[in-house]
N, C-alpha and C positions, 0 to 999 in steps of 0.2 A: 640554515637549510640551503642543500645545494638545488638549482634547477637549470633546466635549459631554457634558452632564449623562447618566450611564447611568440608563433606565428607571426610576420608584421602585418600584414590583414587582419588578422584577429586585432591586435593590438590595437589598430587605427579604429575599427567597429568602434572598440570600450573607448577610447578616449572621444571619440566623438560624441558618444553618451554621454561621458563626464562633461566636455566641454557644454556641451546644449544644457544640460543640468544648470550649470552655471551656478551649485553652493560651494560653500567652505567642503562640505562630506566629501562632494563628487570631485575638489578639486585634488581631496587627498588620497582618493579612489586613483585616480589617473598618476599621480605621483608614484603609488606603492607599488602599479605596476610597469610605469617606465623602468622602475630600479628593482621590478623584479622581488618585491616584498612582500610572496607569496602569504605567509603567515600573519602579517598583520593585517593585509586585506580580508584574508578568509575568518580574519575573529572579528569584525566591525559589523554590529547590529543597529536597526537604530528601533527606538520607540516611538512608538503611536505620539504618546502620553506629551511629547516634546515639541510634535507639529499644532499647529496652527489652521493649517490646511490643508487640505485631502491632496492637492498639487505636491505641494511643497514635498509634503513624505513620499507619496507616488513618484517625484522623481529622485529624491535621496537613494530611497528603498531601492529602484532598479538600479543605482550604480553597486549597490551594496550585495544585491541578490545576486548580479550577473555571475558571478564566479563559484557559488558560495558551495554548488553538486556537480561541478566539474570537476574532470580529473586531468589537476595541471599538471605539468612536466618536473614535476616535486619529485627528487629521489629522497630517500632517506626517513620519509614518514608512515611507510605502509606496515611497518613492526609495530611503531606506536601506536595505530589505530587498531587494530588486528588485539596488540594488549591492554587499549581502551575499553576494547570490545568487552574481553575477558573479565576484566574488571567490573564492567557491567551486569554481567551475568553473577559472578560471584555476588556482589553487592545484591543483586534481585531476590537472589537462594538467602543471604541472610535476612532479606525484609519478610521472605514468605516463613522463612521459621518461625520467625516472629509472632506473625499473625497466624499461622498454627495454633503455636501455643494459647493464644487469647481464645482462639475458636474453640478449641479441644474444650475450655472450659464451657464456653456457652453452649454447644451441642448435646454437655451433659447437664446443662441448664443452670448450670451454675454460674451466678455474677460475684466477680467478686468488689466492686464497686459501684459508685452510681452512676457512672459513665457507661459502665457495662449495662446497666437496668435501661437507660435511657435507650444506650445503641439497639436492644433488646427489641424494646417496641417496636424501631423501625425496620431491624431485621425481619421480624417475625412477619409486615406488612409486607415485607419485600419478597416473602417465603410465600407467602400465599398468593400473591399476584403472578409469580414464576408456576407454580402452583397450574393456575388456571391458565395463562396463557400456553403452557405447554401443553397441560391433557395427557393423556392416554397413550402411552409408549406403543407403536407402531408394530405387529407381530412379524415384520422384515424389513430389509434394508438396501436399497436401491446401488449398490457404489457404483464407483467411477475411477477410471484414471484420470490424475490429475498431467496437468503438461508439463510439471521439471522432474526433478532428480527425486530417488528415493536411496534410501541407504542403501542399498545394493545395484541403482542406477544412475551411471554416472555420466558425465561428457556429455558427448553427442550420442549416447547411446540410450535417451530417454523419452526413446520415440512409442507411443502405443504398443508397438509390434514387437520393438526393444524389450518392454516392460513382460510381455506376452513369452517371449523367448527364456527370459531369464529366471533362474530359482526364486522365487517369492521372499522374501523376509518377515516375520513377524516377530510381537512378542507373546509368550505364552498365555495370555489373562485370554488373547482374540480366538483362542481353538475355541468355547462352545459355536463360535458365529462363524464355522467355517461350512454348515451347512447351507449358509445364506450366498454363498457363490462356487458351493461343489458343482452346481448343475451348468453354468456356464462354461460355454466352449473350448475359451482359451483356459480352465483350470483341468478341465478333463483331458484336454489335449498335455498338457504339463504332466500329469499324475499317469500319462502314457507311456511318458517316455524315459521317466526316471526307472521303468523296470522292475516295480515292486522298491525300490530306494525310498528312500523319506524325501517325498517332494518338497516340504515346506522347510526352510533354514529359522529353527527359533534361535531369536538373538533376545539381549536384555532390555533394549529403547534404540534410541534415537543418537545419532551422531551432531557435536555441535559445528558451527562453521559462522563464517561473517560473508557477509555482502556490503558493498562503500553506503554509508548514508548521505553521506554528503564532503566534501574533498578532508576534512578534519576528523571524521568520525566512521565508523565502520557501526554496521548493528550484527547484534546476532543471530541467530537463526539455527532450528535443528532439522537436520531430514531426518525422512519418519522413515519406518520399515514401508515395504510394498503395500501389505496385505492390511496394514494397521489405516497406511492414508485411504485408501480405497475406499475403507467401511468408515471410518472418519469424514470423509467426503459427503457420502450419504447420510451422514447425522448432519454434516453444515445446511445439509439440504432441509430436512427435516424444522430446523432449528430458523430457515429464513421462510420459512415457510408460516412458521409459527408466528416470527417478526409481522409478516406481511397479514396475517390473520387480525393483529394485536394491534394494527394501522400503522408501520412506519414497511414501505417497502424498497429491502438494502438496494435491488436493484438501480431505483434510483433515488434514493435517498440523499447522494452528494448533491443533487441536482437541488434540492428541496432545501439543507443545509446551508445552502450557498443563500438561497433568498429569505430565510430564515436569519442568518446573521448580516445580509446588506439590512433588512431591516429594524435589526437590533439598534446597528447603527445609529439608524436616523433617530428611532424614537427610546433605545435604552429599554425597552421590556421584557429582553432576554439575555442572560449571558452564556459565553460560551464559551468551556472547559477541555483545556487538553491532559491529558496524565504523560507522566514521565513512566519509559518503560513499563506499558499497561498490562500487554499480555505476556511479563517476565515475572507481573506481581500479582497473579491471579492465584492464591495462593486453595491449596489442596482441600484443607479442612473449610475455607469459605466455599465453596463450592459444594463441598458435601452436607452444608449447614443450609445454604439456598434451596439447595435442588431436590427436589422429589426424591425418594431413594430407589424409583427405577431407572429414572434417565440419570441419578449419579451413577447406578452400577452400569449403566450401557456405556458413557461418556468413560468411566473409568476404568473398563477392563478393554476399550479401544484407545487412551492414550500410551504415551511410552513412561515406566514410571521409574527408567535411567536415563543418561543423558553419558556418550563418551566424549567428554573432552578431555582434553592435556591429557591424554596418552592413560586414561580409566577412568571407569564407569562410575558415576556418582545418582546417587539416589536424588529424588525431584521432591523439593519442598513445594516447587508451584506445580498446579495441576496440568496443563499445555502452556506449550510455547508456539511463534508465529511459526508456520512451518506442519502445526498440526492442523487436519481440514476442518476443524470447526472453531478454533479459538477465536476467531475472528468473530464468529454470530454466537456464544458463547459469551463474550464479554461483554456483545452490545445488550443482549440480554440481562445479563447479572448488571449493566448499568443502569439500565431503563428501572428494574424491579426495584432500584435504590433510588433513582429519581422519583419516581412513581410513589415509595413510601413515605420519602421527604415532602408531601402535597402538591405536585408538581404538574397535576392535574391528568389528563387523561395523554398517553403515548400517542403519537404522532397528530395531535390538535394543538396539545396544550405544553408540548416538549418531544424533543425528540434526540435520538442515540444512534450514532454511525462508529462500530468500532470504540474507538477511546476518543470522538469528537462528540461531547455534550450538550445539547442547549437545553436550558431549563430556565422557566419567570425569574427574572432578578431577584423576585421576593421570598424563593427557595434557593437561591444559589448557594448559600450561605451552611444551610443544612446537608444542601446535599455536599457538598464538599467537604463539611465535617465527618459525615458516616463515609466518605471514601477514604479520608485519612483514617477513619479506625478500623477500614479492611486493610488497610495497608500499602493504600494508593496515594503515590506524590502526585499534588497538579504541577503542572510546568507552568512553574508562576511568568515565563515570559510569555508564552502563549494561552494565556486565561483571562480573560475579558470580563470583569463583573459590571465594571462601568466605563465612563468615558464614550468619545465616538469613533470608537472602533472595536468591530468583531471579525473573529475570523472562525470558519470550519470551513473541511474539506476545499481546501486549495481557492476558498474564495475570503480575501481579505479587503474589509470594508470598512472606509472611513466618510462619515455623513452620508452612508448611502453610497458611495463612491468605490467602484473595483480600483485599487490601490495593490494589487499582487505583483510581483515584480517576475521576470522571466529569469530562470536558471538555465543555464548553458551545460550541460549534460558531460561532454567532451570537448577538447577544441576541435573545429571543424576540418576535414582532411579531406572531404570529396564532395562534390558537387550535390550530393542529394544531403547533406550536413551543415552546408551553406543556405541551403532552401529552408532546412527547420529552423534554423536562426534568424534567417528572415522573417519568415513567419511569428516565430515570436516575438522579435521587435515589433511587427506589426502588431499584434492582438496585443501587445502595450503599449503601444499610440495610439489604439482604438478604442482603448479601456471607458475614455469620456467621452457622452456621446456627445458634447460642446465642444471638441474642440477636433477641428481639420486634423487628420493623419499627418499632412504635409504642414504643420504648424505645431505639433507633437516633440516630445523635448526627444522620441528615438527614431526620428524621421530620418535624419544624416546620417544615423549608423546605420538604418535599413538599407540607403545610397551604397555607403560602403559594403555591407555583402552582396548586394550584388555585381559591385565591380570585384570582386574574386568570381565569380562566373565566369564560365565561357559564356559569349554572344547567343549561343544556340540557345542554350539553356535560360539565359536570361530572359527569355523570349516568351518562358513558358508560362503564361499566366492567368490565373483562374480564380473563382470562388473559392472561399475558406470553406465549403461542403468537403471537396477535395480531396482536403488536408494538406498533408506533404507529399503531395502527386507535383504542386505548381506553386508557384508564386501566388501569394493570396494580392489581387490587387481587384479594382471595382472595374476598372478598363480591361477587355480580355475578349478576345477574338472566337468567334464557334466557327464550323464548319458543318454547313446544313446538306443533309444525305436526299435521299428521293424520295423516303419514307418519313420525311420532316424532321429529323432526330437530329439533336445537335451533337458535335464533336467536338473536343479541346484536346489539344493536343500536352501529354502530361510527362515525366520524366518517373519512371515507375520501377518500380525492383525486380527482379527477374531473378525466380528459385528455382532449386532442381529438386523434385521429387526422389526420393530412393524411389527407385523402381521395385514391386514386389518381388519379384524372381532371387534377391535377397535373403529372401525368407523364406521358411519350412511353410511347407503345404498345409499342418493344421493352424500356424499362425497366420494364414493368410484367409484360410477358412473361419476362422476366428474372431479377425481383423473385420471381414465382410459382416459378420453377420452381428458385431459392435457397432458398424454403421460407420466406418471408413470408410474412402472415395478409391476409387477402381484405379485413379492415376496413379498413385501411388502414394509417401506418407515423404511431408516436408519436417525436417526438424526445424526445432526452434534455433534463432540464429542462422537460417539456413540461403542467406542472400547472397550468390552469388555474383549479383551485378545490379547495374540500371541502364532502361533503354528509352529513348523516346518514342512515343505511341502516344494513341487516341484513345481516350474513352468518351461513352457515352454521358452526357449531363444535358438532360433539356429542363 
């Protein structure tokens, strides 16, 4: 692989990590990228299973994390991962055939072995907990726009008002539910101005795409039609709603997940379960075997049931992909119902479900893992915790009780407010124990080192981790008190330009208002163009 020289700032940061690390890992960490060995850096993982102590991997792991979701100065790989991608996707479509086929049988109640009789029972538990936790199909649908792109909106063009403006996309199953937003402003305003024309564009589904997962990988991902995410939106609603009824609530359930497996850790009475490409194997006929047969036909005449990649339309063995508005609350659903039938005890007391991050008693992990294999779900046996002391869900990994998470560098840093989030995360990885000084911390010298890439002014700007990435997160930090007692800190902040409305047609701006957008105007996403230093309020 060819690349260019990385940053010598940057450089100096990592190898200061490495150096203060001071193993064999971090000394080969520093080595791979003095010579620029991009590839064999970005494939070194290490295991739980192999430390001793919750230090020792906490400081391995950060030499080894540092790099691992940036995107280095790598030419030459982005075809590969782009047809990694592909690869992925294809493989998903053959696993969900698969379990089609097994499901077509038992839907028509037929086993045809004892594995099938077995999975049976705990299906049919899991059918009837989905069952009750769902209830009663809703006689309307609340949608929404979502904030990125939809099949017919692209770029910078996927602002509310954008979306408002533009021909609608749908696929055909969504025309009976088109009553459920004729009455709204920005639809009647659309169906104005097409002149008696067919306002709506029916299309087949969903176009595929990738976004980086991490410098090695690319994931996939499909946009939806306009009219199809909208009302898809408003089932995810529906559907976390149901979650939050049922005791686990998604809002903040990563919060909970996090103190959930710190103390798996310590005492081993949970484990906790990732899947490999979970919502690419959520396969059609499970879903239609689970669910009610009103909320399958609502969920399925709102997803896309094509998919365009490589240049044609291929028909969907799985039921949603990430990208549709409810696969997310959708599968933590259909996972819980399978937790739950494995004895797993009661949803958010006795186990709980975020997406495809699992914990369930150690004493059912076993089960329920088996009935995920026979819907057709891999665990990612590096990221699956049944024993030992260490767990990990939602971005909180724990060894003895111990935050052991290492920090991922996104980009390498190229301006001033890039060198602050760096900072900052070295900091909130020196701060991980609360035994051990900052300034005693094995990524203390590399914190030293981003801020000598500062300018002095900047360096200057320091605050509380409330903040965020407004200022330097340090405990010493200066206010400025007003006449009305109110403290000031002085921050380093972004600074956006609103599209101004006068952009826009008259009934989309009418539209706009009465959706409940701000009079200033409408910021896109990505839409920073700069940073200033200023004062906010924090008392």
């Amino acid at each position: 692989m060819k690349a260019d020289t990385l940053d010598q700032s940057l450089t100096r940061v990592f190898i200061a990590l490495c150096e203060k690390a001071d193993t064999v890992l971090s000394l080969k960490c520093s080595i791979l990228v003095r010579y620029q060995q991009w590839e064999q850096l970005l494939s070194l993982r290490v295991n739980p299973a192999h430390y001793e102590t919750a230090e020792h991997y906490r400081d391995d792991n950060a030499c080894v994390e540092f790099f691992r979701k940036c995107h280095l100065p790598v030419t030459g790989h982005e075809k590969i991962r782009k047809a990694q991608a592909l690869e992925t996707f294809w493989a998903s479509e053959k696993m969900c055939a698969r379990t089609n086929v097994r499901f077509a049988n038992l839907i028509e109640g037929y086993c045809e072995s004892n594995l099938d009789s077995r999975a049976m029972e705990i299906l049919l538990r899991a059918k009837s907990w989905l069952a009750t936790v769902l209830g009663r199909l809703p006689d309307d649908l609340n949608g929404r726009f979502g904030p990125g792109a939809t099949f017919g909106d692209r770029g910078r063009h996927t602002t509310i008002p954008d979306k408002m403006t533009s021909r609608p996309d749908m696929t055909s199953d969504v025309s009976p539910y088109i009553h459920m937003i004729s009455g709204s402003a920005w639809f009647r305003y659309g169906v104005s101005r097409r002149s008696g024309q067919d306002y709506l564009n029916i299309i087949r589904g969903n176009r595929f795409t990738t976004v980086p997962k991490d410098s090695l990988k690319d994931r996939g991902i499909c946009i939806e039609p306009s009219i199809n995410i909208y009302l898809q939106l408003a089932v995810g609603d529906l559907l976390k709603d149901r979650c939050k009824r049922a005791g686990v609530n998604l809002l903040y359930a990563q919060d909970s997940h996090r103190l959930w497996a710190q103390r798996a850790s310590l005492h081993g009475s949970h484990a906790t379960i990732d899947l490999t490409a979970a919502s690419d194997t959520v396969a059609l006929n499970l879903v239609k075997f689970l669910l009610p047969d009103s909320w399958y036909g609502l969920m399925s005449d709102l997803r896309s049931p094509f998919t365009f990649v490589e240049g044609r339309w291929v028909k969907l063995n799985k039921f949603s992909s990430m990208g549709n508005g409810y696969t997310f609350e959708l599968e933590t659903l259909i996972f819980a119902s399978l937790a739950f039938a494995c004895n797993s005890g009661e949803f958010g007391t006795d186990f709980s479900v975020f997406g495809d991050d699992i914990i369930v008693p150690s004493s059912s992990a076993l089960d329920v893992l088996a009935i995920l294999r026979y819907c057709g779900f891999e665990p990612n046996k590096r990221k699956t915790f049944l024993t030992g002391r260490f767990r990990e869900s939602c971005g909180g990994d724990y060894f003895d009780g111990k935050l052991v998470r290492g920090f991922n560098l996104s980009a390498p840093p190229s301006q001033p407010s890039e060198w602050i989030t760096l900072a900052n995360g070295l900091r909130r990885l020196g701060s991980s124990d609360p035994d051990r000084d900052f300034r005693s911390s094995t990524p203390f010298t590399a914190w030293l080192r981003c801020l000598d890439a500062l300018p002095v002014v900047i360096r200057r700007l320091r605050g509380p981790h409330e903040l965020g990435d407004l200022v330097i997160h340090d405990d010493n930090y200066t206010r400025r008190w007003d006449a009305n007692g109110i403290g000031w800190i002085r921050v380093f902040r972004p600074v956006s330009r609103p599209v101004p409305w006068h952009h826009f047609r008259s009934g989309v701006i009418l539209a706009s208002a009465l959706y409940g957008l701000p009079s200033s105007g409408v910021i896109p996403r990505g839409s920073v163009s700069g940073y200033k230093v200023d004062e906010v309020a924090f008392s």
